[in-house]
C-alpha positions in Angstrom: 80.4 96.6 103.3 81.2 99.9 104.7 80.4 101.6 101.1 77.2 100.0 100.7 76.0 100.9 104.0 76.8 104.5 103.0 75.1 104.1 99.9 72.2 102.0 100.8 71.5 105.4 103.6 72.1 108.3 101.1 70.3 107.2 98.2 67.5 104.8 99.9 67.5 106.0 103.0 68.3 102.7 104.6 70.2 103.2 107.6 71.7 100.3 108.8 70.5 98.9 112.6 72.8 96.5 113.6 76.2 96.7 112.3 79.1 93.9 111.8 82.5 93.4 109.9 81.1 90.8 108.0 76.9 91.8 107.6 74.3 94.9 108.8 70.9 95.0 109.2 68.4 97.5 107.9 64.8 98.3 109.0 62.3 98.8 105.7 60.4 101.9 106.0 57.1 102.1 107.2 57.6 98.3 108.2 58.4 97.3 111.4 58.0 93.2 111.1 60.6 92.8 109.0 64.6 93.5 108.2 67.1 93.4 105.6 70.4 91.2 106.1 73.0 91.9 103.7 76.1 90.1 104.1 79.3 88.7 102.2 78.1 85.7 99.8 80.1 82.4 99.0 79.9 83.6 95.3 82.0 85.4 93.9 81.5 89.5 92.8 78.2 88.8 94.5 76.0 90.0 98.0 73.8 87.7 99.8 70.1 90.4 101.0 67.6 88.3 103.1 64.3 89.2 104.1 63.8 88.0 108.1 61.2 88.5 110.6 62.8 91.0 113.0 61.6 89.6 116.4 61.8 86.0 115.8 64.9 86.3 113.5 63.5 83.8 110.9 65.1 84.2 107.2 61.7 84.6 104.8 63.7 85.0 101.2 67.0 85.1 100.5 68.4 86.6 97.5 72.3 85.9 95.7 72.6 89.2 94.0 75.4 89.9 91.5 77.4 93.5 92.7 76.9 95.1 89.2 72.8 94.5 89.2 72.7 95.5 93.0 71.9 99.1 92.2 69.1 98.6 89.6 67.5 95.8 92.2 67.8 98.5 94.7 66.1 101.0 93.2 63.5 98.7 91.5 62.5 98.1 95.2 62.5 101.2 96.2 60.4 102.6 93.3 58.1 100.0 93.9 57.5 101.0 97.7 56.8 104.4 97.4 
C-alpha cells in the first residue's frame, strides 16, 4: 500500500488524506464531495478503489481492479479529468 500511495502522489498527484495499514483515502482534485478508498481486495493480485461521498461516508462505485491494469485505469482517469 505504501508504494501505491507514493505512486498514486508523484505521477497523479493524489496525496493520500487519511492513511491506514490496511487502506488510504485520497481527495480528487478540484472535487471536494467526494474521495477515493483504495484498500486490500479479497481477490487475489487485485485492489479494491471506491468512490464515497466524503461527509456522509457513503460508498457510490466500487471498483475490483486487477494490479497489472491499475496503471492504465489510473491514467485513463486522470487523462480524462484534465
Amino acid at each position: 500500500m505504501n508504494s501505491l500511495r507514493k505512486t498514486l502522489a508523484e505521477k497523479y498527484g493524489l496525496v493520500a488524506d487519511i492513511m491506514h495499514d490496511d487502506y488510504f483515502f485520497v481527495q480528487l482534485p478540484e472535487n471536494e464531495d467526494h474521495s477515493l478508498k483504495f484498500l486490500e481486495s479479497s481477490l487475489p493480485e487485485c485492489i479494491r478503489v471506491e468512490l464515497a461521498e466524503c461527509f456522509a461516508g457513503s460508498v457510490i462505485a466500487a471498483w475490483e481492479v486487477p494490479l497489472f491494469l491499475l496503471p492504465q485505469v489510473l491514467q485513463q482517469a486522470h487523462d480524462e479529468s484534465c
